[in-house]
C-alpha positions, -999 to +999 in steps of 0.1 A: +000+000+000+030+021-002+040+047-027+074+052-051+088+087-052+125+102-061+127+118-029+123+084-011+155+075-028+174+103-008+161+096+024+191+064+029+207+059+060+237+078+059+275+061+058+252+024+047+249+009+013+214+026+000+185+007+008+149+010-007+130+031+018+099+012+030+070+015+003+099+022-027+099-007-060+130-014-060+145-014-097+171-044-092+143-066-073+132-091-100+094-083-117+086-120-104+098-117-072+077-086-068+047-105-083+053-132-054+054-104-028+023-086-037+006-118-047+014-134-007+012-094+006-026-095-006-037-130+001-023-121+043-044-093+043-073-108+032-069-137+050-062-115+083-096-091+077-118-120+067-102-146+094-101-121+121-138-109+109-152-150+117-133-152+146-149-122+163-188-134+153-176-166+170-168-151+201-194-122+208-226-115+194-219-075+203-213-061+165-191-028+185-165-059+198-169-077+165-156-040+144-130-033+173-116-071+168-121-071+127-103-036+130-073-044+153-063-074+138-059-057+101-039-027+116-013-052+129-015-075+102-008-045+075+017-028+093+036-060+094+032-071+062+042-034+046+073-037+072+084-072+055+073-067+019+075-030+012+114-028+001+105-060-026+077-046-040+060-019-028+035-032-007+006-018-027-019-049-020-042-023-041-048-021-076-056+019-070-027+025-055-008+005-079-027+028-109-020+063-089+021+051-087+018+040-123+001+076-132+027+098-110+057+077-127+042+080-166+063+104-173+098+092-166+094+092-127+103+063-106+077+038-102+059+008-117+059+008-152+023+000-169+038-037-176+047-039-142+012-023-130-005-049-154+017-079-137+005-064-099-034-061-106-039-095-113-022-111-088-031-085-060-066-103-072-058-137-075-042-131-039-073-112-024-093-145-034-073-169-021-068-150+011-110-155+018-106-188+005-077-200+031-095-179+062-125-198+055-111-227+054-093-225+085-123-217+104-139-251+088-166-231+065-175-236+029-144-228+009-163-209-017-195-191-002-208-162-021-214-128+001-252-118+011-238-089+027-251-063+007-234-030+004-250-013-021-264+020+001-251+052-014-234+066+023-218+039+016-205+038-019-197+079-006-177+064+026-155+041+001-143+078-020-135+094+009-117+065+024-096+058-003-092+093-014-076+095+023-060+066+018-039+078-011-030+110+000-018+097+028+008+077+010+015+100-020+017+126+005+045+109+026+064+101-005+062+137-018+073+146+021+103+121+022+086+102+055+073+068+035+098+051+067+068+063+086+041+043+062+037+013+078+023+025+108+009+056+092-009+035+066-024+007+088-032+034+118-051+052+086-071+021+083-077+014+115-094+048+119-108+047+087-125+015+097-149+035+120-149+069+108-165+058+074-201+042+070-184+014+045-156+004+071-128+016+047-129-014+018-102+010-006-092-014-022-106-034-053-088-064-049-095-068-013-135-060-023-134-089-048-118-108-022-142-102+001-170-115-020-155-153-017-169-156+022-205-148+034-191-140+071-187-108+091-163-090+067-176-099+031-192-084+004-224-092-019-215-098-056-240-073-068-220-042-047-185-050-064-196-025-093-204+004-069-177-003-044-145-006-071-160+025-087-163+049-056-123+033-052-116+045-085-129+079-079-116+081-046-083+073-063-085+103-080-098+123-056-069+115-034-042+123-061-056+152-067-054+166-034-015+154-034-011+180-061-028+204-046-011+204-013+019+188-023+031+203-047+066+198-063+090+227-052+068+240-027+087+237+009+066+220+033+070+230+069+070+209+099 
């Protein structure tokens, strides 16, 4: 979930041999080994929002506990898996994010080229699925069990723009800020809150939606609100980049 930028190039510890700063797609990293990273990257998350979401309905019938649970368990389980995976590939986990990086970069930036972005959609997908599929079965459920959680209300489909509009100016914004050593905890502490201060619980991502489809439990999603859902991301996505340019903008020194 974690951005490329020039500046995050610069921001190596001093007197070491450079390392990629947390969130940066390292050139010399091979594209497969990249695939593999956001292809696992995905499928833990997944498995940790949709696992965490059954083993909360198991354990309390208070829907409060059940969100608190869901909520804690993803910020841990993302900040970790940005931590380990972010200097391989990036830890986007998000085709929007993935996009945005790939739209910053068109123009002879660094970032993921559109072969590479085309290489990361489809198996940040393929990795959202199996995530549901593995949490279900370790719980003992139906491997495959279509979502009846419908999600289609339009507070909803307006909480999934503003949370992934947050979502990426958050990241763009530490790149362009030279702080993306901060983005594991800034990003999953983002989703954490972003869990309870929007009315969708902060989906932003359409990998992790389609994921969510794959397990009728506490954390999935209805087939027939994937179209809305990726859409509002799409927009959000937009949204949130361009508010990076707004406030971010190249040259202009930021204080603080």
């Amino acid at each position: 979930m974690t951005v490329t930028h020039e500046s995050a190039a610069e921001s190596a510890i001093p007197d070491a041999a450079p390392q990629p700063a947390p969130g940066a797609t390292p050139p010399r990293r091979p594209l497969a080994a990249r695939a593999a990273a956001e292809l696992v990257g995905t499928a833990a998350l997944v498995a940790v929002v949709v696992g965490s979401g059954i083993q909360a309905t198991e354990l309390t019938k208070d829907v409060g506990v059940q969100l608190l649970a869901n909520s804690l368990a993803t910020v841990f389980g993302l900040g970790v898996l940005i931590l380990l995976l972010g200097p391989v590939s990036g830890a986007h986990f998000n085709p929007v994010v993935t996009l945005a990086e790939w739209w910053t970069g068109r123009r002879g930036g660094t970032g993921v080229t559109i072969r590479e972005a085309a290489v990361y959609i489809p198996v940040q997908t393929v990795g959202a699925i199996a995530g549901a599929i593995l949490a279900d079965g370790i719980f003992g459920r139906p491997l495959v069990e279509w979502s009846a959680h419908d999600r289609s209300a339009g507070h909803l489909l307006l909480g999934e723009v503003v949370a992934t509009a947050g979502l990426v100016m958050l990241i763009f914004g530490l790149a362009r800020t030279d702080q993306l050593r901060f983005a594991p905890v800034a990003v999953a502490s983002y989703i954490g809150a972003a869990y309870w201060f929007t009315s969708s619980t902060s989906f932003a991502n359409p990998a992790v939606t389609i994921g969510r489809t794959f397990s009728d439990t506490f954390a999935g999603i209805a087939p027939g609100s994937l179209a809305g859902f990726i859409s509002m991301q799409l927009i959000g996505g937009a949204v949130g980049l361009a508010l990076v340019a707004l406030i971010f903008a190249p040259g202009r020194k930021v204080e603080g």
